[in-house]
N, C-alpha and C positions, 0 to 999 in steps of 0.2 A: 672632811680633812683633805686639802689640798696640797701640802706640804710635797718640796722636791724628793725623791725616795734614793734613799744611797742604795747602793747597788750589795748585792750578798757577796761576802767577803771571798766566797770561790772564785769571784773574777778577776783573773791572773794571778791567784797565789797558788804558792804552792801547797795544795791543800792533802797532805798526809795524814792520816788519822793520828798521829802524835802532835802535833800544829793547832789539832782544837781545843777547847777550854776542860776537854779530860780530863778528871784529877787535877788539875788545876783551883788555886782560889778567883775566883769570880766577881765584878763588881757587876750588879744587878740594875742594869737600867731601867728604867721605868717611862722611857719617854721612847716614842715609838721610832725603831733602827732597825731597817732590814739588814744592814750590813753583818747584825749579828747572827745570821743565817753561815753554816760553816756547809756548803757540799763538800761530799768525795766521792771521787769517780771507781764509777762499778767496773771498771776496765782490769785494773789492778788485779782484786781477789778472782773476778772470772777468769782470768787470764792461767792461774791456780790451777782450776778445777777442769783444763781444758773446753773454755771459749774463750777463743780467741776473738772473734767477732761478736756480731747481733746475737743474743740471745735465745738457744732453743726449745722456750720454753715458753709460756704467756703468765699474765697475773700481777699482781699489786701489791704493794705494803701500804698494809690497810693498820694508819693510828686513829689514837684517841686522844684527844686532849681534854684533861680534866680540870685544870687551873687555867681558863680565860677568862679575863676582865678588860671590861674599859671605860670610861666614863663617855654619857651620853651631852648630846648640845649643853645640857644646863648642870653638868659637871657629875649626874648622881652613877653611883656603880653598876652594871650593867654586866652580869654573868652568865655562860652559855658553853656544855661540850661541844669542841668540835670533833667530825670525824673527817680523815682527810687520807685521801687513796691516793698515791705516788705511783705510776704506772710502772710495772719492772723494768718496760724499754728506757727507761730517761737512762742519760748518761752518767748523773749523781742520784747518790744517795744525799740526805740531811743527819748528818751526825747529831744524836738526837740531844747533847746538852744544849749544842748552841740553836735546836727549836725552843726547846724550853728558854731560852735567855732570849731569842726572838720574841716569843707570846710574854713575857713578862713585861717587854719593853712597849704593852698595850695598854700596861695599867692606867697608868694615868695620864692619856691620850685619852682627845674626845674624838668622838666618829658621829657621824648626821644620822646609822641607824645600824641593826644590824648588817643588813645587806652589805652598807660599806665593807666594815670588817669580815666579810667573807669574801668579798671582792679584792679586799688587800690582801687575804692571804692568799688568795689561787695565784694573785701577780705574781708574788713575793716568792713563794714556793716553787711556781714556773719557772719562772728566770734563775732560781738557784739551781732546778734539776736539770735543768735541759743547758746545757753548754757546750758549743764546739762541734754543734752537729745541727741536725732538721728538728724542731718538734713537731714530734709525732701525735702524741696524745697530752691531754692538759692534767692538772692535777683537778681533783674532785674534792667540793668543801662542800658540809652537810654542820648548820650549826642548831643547835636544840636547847629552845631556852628555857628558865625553871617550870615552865610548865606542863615539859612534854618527860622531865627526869626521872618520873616513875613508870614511864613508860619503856624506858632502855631494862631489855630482857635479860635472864639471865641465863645461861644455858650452855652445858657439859656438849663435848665434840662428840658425835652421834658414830657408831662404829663398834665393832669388837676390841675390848680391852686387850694389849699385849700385856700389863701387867701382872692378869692373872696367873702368867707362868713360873713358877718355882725353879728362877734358873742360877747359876753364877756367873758374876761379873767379875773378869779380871782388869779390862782393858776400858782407861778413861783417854784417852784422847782416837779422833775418829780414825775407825780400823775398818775399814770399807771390804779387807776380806773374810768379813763375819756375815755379808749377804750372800744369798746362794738359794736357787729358785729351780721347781721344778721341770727343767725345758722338755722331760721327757714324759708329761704328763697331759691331761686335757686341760687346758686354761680354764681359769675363775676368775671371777671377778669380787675383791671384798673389799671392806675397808676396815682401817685397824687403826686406833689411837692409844695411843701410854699419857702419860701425866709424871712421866720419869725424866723430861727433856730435862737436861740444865746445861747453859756454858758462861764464859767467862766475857766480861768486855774486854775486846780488844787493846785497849788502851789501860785500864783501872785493873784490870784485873777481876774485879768485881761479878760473884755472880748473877746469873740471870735467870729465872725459872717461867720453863713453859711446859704446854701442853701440844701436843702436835698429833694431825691425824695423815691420813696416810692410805690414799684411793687408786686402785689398779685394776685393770685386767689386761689378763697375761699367765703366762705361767705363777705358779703359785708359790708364793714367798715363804721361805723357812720363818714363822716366825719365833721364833726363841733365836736365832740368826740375828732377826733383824731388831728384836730389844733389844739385844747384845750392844746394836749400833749405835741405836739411842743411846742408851746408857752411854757409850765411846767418847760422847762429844763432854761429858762434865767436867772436865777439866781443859776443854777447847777454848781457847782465847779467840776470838770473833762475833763481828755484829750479827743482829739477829738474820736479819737478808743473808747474808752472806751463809751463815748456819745450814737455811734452808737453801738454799742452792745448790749448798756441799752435799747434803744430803740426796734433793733429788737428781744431781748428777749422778752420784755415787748406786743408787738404787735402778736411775734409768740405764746406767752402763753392767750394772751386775747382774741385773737377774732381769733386763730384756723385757721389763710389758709392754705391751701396743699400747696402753694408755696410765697415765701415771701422774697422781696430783701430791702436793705436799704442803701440807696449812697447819702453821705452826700459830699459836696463842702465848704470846708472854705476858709475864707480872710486868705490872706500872712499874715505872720509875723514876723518880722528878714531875709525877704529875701528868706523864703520857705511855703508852703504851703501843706496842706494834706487833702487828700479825700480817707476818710475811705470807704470799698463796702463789701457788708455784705451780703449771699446768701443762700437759702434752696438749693438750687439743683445747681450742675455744669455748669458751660457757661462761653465764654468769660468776660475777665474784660473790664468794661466800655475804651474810648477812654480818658486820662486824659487831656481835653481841657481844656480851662477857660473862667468861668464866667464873664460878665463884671464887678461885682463889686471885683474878684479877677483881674482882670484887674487893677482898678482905685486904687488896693491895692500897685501899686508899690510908689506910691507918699508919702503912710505915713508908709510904710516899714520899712524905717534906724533910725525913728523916733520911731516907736513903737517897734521894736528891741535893741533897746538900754534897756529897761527895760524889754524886756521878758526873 
């Protein structure tokens, strides 16, 4: 496929997360348009959470996309997950309706092989994140065709449960002075996951369910405090990125660990999925497996895509 490529619609609009096809009715192209690529800039919400600048944190948003097609030279269908890691330095995010309305517009587009089509998305997705400044890092495309699909694992975030605590919640939007951490103790090091995350999209209102883990050492974390926290965010209106940022600001400024990671797992939606990884210090990026309740998400997928 050689065809001219229109540019993603981030360049020069003004791209507010109200402006993208959110809750909006949609017409569904099917011939291949990067334009329908919607960025928005990470500046804004960080700007929120006190960063003003570069990012002090490292890590990716690591998707999945579960509905890719496109027709091969001699026109037959040709389907494949992609996994695709967004580096948290880019300056945009991809608002995740108008990816899904980008990978649609593959259907019935022919490509010379896969390879093409992974090469058109790292373009396409580059040029949409990175704007208005250096790129630093590229995006990462990893696609898996039916033969490799029982091989995609499935597998629970590895950690001590916070849910097994018996506590009460009063407070659903994030209340950040429910963390509080032992400074006056010997530090530990643990790692903790709930399966209680939910918020809201920013736009739709719509909720979102994930699971998040939650790795430190440092002083040691009240945790019936910090379920609290989790819990705080279900009725938070914001993307998932944004979610987990809040969050490990909010834990790296309150309770002080020397090292502090934060990997959230949400349910599909329209057919992709994303797992923000948020990090103090350098190290590989998690493995992007999935959880079984992102498993049991392909059932209400095309159902709950249709309005996100």
């Amino acid at each position: 496929m050689n065809e001219a490529r229109p540019q993603p619609s981030g360049h020069g609009a003004d791209n507010r997360a109200e402006h993208s096809q959110l809750g909006k009715a949609s017409v569904y192209v099917d011939r291949y348009d990067p334009s329908l690529l919607f960025p928005i800039p990470r500046a804004g919400a960080r700007a929120e959470i006190g960063i003003p600048g570069a990012p002090r944190f490292f890590g990716a948003d690591l998707w999945t996309a579960y509905e890719l097609g496109w027709l091969n030279p001699r026109g037959k269908p040709q389907v494949a997950l992609a996994h695709v890691v967004v580096p948290c330095e880019s300056t945009h995010i991809i608002e995740s309706k108008s990816f899904k309305l980008y990978l649609n517009s593959f259907n019935n587009t022919r490509f010379a092989s896969a390879d093409d089509v992974r090469e058109r998305l790292r373009a396409d997705l580059g040029a949409a994140i990175w704007q208005g400044g250096p790129v630093r890092a590229g995006v990462g495309v990893q696609l898996l065709g039916p033969e490799r699909f029982d091989l995609e694992p499935i597998h629970e975030l590895d950690g001590l449960s916070l849910d097994r605590l018996d506590i009460d919640c009063t407070r659903y939007t994030p209340a950040p002075e429910l963390l509080r951490s032992a400074t006056d103790e010997q530090p530990v090091s643990e790692v903790l996951v709930s399966n209680l995350l939910k918020s809201n999209c920013l736009v739709t209102g719509q909720p979102d369910w994930g699971s998040v883990q939650i790795a430190y050492s440092g002083p040691q974390i009240d945790q019936e405090g910090l379920l609290q926290y989790i819990v705080s965010f279900r009725n938070h209106n914001e993307f998932h990125e944004q979610c987990v940022e809040r969050m490990f600001m909010d834990i790296w400024t309150r309770c002080k660990p020397v090292k502090l990671t934060v990997y959230a797992r949400y349910t599909r939606r329209g057919g992709l999925d994303i797992s923000p990884f948020r990090t103090s210090h350098p190290q590989p990026l998690p493995t992007n497996v999935r959880t079984a309740r992102r498993s049991a998400g392909a059932a209400v997928s095309a159902r709950a895509g249709r309005d996100s």
